[in-house]
C-alpha positions as CSV (number, residue, x, y, z in Angstrom):
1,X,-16.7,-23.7,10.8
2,X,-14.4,-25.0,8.1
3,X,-10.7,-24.6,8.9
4,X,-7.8,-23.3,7.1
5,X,-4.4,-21.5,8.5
6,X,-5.1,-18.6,5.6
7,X,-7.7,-17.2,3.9
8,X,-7.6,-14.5,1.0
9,X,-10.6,-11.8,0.5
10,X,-10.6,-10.7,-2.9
11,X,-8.8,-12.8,-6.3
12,X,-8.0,-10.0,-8.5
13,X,-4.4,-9.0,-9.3
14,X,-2.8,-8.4,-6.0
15,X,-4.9,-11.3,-4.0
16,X,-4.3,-14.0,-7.1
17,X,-0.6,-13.6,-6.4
18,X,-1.2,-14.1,-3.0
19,X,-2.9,-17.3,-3.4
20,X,-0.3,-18.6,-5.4
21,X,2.8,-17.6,-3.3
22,X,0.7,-18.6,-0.3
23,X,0.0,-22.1,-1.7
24,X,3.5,-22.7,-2.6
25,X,4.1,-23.1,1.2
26,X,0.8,-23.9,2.7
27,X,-1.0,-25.9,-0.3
28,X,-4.4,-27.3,1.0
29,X,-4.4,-25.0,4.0
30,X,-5.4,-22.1,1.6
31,X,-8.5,-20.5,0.9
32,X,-9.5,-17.8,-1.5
33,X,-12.7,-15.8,-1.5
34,X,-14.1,-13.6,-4.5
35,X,-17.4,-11.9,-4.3
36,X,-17.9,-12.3,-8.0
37,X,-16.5,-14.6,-10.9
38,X,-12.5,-15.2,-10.6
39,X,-11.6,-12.7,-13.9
40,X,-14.7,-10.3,-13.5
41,X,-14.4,-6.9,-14.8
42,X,-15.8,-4.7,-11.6
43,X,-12.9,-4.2,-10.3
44,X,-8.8,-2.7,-11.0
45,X,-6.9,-5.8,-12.2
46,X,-9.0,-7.3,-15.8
47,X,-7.5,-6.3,-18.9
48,X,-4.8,-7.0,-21.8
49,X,-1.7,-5.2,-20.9
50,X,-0.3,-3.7,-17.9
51,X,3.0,-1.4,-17.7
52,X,6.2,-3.0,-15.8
53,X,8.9,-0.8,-15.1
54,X,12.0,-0.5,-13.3
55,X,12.0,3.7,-13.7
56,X,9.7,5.0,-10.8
57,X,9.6,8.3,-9.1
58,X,10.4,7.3,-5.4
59,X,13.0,5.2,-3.4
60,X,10.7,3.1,-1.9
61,X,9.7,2.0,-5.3
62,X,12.8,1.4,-6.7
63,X,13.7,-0.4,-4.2
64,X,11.5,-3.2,-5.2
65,X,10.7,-3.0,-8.7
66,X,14.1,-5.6,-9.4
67,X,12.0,-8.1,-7.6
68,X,8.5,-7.2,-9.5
69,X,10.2,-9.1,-12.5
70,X,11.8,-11.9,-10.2
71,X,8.7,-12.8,-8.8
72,X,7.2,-12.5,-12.3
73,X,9.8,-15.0,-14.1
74,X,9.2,-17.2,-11.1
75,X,5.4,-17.9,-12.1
76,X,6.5,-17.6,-15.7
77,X,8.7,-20.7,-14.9
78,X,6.2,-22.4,-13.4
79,X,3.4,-22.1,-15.8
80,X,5.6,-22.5,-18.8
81,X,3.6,-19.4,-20.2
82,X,5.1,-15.8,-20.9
83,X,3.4,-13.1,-19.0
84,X,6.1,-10.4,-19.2
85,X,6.9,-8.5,-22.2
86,X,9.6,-5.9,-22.4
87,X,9.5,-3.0,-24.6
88,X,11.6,-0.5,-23.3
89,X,10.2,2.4,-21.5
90,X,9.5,6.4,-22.5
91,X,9.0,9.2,-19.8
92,X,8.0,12.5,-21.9
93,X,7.2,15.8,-21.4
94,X,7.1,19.4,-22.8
95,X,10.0,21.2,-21.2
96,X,8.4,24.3,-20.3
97,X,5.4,22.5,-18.3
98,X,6.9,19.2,-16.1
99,X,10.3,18.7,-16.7
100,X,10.9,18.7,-12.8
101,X,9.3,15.2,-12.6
102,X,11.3,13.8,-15.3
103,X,14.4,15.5,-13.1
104,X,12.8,13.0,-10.0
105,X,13.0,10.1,-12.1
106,X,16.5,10.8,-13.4
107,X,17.4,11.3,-9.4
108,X,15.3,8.1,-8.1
109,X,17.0,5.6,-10.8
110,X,20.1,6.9,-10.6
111,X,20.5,6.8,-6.4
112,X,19.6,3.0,-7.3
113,X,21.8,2.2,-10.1
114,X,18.9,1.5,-12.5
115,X,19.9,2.7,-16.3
116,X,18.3,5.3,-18.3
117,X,19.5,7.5,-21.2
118,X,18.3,11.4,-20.8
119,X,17.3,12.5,-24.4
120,X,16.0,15.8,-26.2
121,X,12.5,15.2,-28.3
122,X,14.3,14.7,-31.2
123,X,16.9,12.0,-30.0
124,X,14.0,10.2,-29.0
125,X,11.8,10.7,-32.5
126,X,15.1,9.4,-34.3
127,X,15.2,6.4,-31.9
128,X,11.2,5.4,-32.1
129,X,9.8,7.7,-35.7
130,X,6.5,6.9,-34.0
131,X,7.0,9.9,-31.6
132,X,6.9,12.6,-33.2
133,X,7.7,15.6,-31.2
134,X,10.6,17.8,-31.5
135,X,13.6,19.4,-28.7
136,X,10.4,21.4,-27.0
137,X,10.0,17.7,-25.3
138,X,12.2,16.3,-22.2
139,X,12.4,12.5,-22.4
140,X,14.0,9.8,-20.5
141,X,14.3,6.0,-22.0
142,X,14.5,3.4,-19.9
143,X,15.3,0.0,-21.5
144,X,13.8,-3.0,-19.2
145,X,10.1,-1.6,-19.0
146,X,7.3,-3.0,-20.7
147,X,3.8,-4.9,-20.0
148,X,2.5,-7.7,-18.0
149,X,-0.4,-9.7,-19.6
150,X,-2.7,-8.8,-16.9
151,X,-6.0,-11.1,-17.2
152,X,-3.2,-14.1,-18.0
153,X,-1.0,-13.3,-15.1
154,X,-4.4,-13.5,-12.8
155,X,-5.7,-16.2,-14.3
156,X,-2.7,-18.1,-14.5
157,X,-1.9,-17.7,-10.8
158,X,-5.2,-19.0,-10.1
159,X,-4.7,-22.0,-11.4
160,X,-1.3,-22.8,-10.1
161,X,-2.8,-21.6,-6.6
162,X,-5.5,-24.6,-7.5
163,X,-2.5,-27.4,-8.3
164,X,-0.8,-26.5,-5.5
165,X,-4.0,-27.4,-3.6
166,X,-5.9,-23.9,-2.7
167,X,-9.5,-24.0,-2.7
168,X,-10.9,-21.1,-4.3
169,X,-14.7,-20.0,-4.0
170,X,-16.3,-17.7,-6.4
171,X,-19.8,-15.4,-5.6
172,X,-19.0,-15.2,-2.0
173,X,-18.5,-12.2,-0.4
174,X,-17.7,-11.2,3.3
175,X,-20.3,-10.3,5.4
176,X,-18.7,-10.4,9.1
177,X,-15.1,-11.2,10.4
178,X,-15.3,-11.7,14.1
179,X,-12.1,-13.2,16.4
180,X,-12.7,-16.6,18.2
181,X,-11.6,-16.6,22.0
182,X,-8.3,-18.8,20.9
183,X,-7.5,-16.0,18.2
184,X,-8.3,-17.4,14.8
185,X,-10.1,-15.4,12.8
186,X,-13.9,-16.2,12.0
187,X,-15.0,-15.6,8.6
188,X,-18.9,-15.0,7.1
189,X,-19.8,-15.8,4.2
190,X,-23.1,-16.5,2.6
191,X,-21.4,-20.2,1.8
192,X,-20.8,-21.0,4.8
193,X,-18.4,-19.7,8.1
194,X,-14.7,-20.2,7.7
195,X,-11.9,-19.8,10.1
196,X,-8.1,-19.3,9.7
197,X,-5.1,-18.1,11.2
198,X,-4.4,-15.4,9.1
199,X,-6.8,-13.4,6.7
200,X,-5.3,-11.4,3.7
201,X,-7.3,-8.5,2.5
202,X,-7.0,-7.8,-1.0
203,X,-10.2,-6.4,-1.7
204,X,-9.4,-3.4,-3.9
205,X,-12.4,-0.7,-3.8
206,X,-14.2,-2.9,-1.4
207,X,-11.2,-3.1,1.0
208,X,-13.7,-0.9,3.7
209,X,-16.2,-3.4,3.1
210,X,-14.4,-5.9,4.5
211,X,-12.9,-4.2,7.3
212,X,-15.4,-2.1,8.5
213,X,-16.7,-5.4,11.0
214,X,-13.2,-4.9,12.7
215,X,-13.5,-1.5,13.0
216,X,-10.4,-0.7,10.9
217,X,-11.0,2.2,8.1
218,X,-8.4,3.2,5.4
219,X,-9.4,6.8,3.7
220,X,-9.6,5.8,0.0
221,X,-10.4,7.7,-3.2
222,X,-11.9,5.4,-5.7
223,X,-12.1,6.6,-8.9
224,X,-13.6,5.4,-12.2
225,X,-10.9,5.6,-14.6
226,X,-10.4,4.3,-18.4
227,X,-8.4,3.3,-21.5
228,X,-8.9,3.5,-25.0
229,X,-7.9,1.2,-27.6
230,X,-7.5,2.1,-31.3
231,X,-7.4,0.3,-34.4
232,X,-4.3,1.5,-36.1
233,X,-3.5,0.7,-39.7
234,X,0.2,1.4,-38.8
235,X,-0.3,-2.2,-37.4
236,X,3.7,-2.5,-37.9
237,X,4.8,0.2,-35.9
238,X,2.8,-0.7,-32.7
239,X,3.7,-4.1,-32.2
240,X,5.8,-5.3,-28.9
241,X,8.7,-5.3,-30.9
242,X,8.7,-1.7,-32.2
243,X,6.9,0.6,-29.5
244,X,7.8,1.5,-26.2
245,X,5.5,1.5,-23.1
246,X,5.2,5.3,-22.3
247,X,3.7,8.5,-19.8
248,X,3.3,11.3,-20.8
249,X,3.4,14.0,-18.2
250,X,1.5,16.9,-18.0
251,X,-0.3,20.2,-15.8
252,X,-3.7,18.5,-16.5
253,X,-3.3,15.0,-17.2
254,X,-0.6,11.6,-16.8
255,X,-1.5,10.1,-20.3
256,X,0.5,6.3,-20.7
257,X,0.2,4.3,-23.6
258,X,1.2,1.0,-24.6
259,X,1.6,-0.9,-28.0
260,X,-0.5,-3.8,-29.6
261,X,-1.2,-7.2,-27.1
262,X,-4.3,-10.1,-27.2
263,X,-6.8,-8.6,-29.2
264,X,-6.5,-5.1,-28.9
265,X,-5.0,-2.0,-31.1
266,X,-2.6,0.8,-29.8
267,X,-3.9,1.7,-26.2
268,X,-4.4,5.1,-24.3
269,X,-5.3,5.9,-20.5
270,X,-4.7,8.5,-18.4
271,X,-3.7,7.8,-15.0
272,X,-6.1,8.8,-12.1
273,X,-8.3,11.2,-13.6
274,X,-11.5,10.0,-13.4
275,X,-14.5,11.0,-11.2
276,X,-14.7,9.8,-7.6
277,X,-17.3,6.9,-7.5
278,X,-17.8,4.3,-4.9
279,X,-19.0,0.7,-6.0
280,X,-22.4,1.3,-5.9
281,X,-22.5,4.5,-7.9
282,X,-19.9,3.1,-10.3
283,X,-21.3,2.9,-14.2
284,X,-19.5,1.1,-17.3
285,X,-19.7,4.0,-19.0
286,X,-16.7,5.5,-21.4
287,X,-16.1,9.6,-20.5
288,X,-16.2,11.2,-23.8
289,X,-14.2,14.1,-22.4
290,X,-10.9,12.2,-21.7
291,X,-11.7,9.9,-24.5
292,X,-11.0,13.1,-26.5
293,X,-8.4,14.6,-24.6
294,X,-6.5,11.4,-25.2
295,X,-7.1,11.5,-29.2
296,X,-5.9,15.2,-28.5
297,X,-2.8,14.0,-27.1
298,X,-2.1,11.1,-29.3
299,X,-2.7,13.5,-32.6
300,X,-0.1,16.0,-31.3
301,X,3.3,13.2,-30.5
302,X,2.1,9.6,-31.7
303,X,-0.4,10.8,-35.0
304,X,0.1,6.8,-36.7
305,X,-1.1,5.2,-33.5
306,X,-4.7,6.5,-34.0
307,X,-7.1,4.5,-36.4
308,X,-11.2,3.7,-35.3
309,X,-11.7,3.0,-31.5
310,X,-11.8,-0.4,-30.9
311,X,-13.1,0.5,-27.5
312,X,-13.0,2.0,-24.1
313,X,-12.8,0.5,-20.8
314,X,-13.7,1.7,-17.7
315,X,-11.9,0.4,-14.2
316,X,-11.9,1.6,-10.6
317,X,-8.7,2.6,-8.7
318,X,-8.8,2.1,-5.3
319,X,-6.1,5.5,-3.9
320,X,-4.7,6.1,-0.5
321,X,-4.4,9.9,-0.2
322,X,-0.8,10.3,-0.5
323,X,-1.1,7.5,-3.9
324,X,1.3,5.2,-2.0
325,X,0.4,1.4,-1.1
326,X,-0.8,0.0,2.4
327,X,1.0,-3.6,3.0
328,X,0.6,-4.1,6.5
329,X,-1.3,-5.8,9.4
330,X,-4.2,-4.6,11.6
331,X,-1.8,-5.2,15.1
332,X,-2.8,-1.3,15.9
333,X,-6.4,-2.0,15.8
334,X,-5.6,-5.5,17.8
335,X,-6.0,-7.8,14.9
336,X,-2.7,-9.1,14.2
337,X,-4.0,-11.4,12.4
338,X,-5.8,-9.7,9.5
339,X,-3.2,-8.4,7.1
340,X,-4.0,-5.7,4.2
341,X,-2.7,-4.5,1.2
342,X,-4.1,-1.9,-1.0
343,X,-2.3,-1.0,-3.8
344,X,-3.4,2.4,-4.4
345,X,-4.3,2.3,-8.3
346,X,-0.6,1.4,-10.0
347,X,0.3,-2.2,-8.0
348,X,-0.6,-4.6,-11.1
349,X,2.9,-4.3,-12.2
350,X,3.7,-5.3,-8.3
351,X,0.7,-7.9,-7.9
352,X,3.1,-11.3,-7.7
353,X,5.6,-9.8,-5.7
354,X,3.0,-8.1,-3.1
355,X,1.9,-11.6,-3.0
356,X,4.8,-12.9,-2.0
357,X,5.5,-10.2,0.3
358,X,1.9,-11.1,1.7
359,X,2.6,-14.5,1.5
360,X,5.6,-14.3,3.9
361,X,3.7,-11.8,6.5
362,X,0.9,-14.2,6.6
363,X,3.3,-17.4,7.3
364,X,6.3,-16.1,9.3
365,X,5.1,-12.7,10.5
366,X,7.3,-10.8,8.6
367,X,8.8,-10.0,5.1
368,X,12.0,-9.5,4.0
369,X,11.6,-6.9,1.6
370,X,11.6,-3.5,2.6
371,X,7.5,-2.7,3.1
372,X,8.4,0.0,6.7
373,X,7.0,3.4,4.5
374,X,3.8,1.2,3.5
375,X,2.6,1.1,7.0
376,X,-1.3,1.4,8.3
377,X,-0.8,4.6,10.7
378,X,1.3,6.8,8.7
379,X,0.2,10.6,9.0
380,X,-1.6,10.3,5.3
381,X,-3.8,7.7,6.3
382,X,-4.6,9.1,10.4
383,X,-4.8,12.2,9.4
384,X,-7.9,13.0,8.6
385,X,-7.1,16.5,7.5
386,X,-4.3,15.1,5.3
387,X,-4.9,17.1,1.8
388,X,-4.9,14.0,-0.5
389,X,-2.1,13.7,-3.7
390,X,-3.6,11.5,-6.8
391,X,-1.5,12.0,-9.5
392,X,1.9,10.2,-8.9
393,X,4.5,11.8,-8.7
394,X,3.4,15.5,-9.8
395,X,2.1,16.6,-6.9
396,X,-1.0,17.8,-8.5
397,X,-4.6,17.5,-5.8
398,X,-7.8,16.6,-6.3
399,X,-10.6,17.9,-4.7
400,X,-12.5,16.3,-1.2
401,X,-15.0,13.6,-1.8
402,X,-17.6,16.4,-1.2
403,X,-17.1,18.1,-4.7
404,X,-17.1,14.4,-6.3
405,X,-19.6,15.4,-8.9
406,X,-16.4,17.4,-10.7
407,X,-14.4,15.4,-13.3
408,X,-10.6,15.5,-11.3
């Protein structure tokens, strides 16, 4: 078997960034594995535009998002390309439905010293026209928040990984991990067997895939979600320079939206509603019925940023039941040496640092960043009863896999 100290399953977002923080330090002695094409569209991490934010609804979060854009500016330097754009950052809501999660945010920034500016609906309206809503609407701003150029960031840290001497291999999936009597890890793969020190699974919606020949299991949800883009003749008002990444909260749906970047118009999605698919059952196919309850949405506080549909684009989220990420290794299964990460459908905005956190687990055995409430045998993911939480940071449920047929 071909040796190499670390080996990476899985080159989307999370498991690019990975590569490249891993070949930093171990150059040649890294190996990536992607069961499709490097950039593929199957998975969570392919698109224009992802939001960055400092604002998040929970300390452990927080804690972390300063280094997000660190880790970010770091590749940025490297490449010599900008990947991050800021655009300042709108939480919304209508004040007699969700105003209590606006009140976490307020709470979560301010125990970590991270700015924001509380304003009624109309404070907001007079600071971007585009929304236009009136004092029925809670809003916080939040100025460093914005997008990262997702299918660039991936791509770029691809190649990087490659100059710094990584070996990637595309169409070549897992098909057996097994551990050698001196420890290393033995990997299958229809291109041959590979060994390593370490493995890194980044395997998104395909993480169980991967793990089930080491009998380790992580409950996921994995849902088939999607975003809309429209063709705005307001071209003006929806650049980077004018509109502000936002989410809207409400009883039914977390709508976000984020101006003009690549290609694309104005752009819509709403955060983990979607049916619960696996990757077989998956299809490419837009929902018509949040297609329209976004265009609802949009027609009642952003009316200018509608225009044709360009398009809609579907993508999986891969969700821990309690929506929070697993970084940690497989130790209480008695693989030590197979870390995992799953970043429970909103890490893209996370993906370099969680490589570099990755990175650091894989080579020293530890991290220094603070990853202790992301661990493998917390109650949500042992317990099998656990009822499972989707939507972040509103507490609403979804049902069991059992009534999967439902729209959540």
């Amino acid at each position: 078997p071909r040796n190499h100290l670390y080996i990476v399953v899985g080159c989307g977002g999370v498991g690019s960034g990975t590569l490249y923080w891993l070949s930093k330090k171990a150059g040649i002695d890294v190996l990536g594995l992607e069961q499709f094409e490097l950039g593929h569209h199957n998975g969570g991490s392919q698109d224009h535009s992802r939001i960055i934010r400092l604002a998040y609804h929970d300390n452990r979060y927080t804690k972390l998002t300063p280094d997000t854009y660190k880790a970010w500016e770091a590749v940025e330097k490297e490449a010599g390309l900008k990947l991050v754009y800021n655009t300042g950052g709108v939480q919304f809501t209508r004040k007699d439905e969700m105003s209590h999660v606006i009140d976490a945010y307020a709470k979560a920034m301010a125990e970590n010293n991270i700015s924001f500016e509380r304003l009624k609906g109309s404070q907001l309206r007079a600071k971007f026209p585009q929304f236009e809503i009136d004092d029925t609407y809670d809003t916080i701003y939040q100025p460093i928040a914005g997008l990262v150029d997702a299918a660039l960031a991936n791509s770029v840290h691809v190649q990087l990984a490659r100059a710094n001497g990584a070996s990637i291999l595309e169409h070549c999936p897992v098909q057996k991990i097994e551990k050698l009597p001196n420890g290393r890890v033995l990997v299958h793969t229809p291109k041959g067997v590979f060994q390593c020190r370490r493995l890194i699974v980044t395997a998104g919606a395909w993480i169980n895939h991967v793990l089930g020949s080491i009998g380790v299991h992580i409950p996921v949800y994995v849902t088939q979600e999607q975003v809309t883009y429209f063709a705005t003749p307001n071209v003006k008002d929806f650049t980077k320079a004018k509109y502000p990444i936002w989410i809207y909260h409400s009883p039914k749906y977390d709508f976000y939206g984020m101006p003009m970047h690549g290609n694309s118009g104005s752009k819509i999605g709403i955060d983990a509603g979607g049916p619960v698919v696996s990757v077989d059952t998956r299809n490419y196919e837009p929902d018509k019925t949040r297609e329209q309850a976004c265009i609802k949405h949009l027609e009642r506080t952003i009316p200018r940023s509608l225009g044709p549909i360009m398009y809609t684009k579907t993508c999986l989220y891969t969700m821990t039941p309690d929506r929070h990420f697993v970084v940690d290794d497989c130790s209480k299964n008695g693989w030590d040496n197979v870390i995992v990460c799953c970043g429970a459908g909103h890490a893209f905005k996370f993906a370099s640092l969680l490589g570099k956190i990755l990175s650091e687990m894989a080579i020293d055995g530890k991290t220094k960043y603070d990853i202790s409430k992301f661990n493998i045998d917390r109650e949500a993911i042992t317990n099998p009863d656990w009822t499972p939480t989707l939507y972040m940071g509103t507490g609403g449920k979804v049902p069991t896999k059992q009534s999967s047929t439902s729209k959540l």
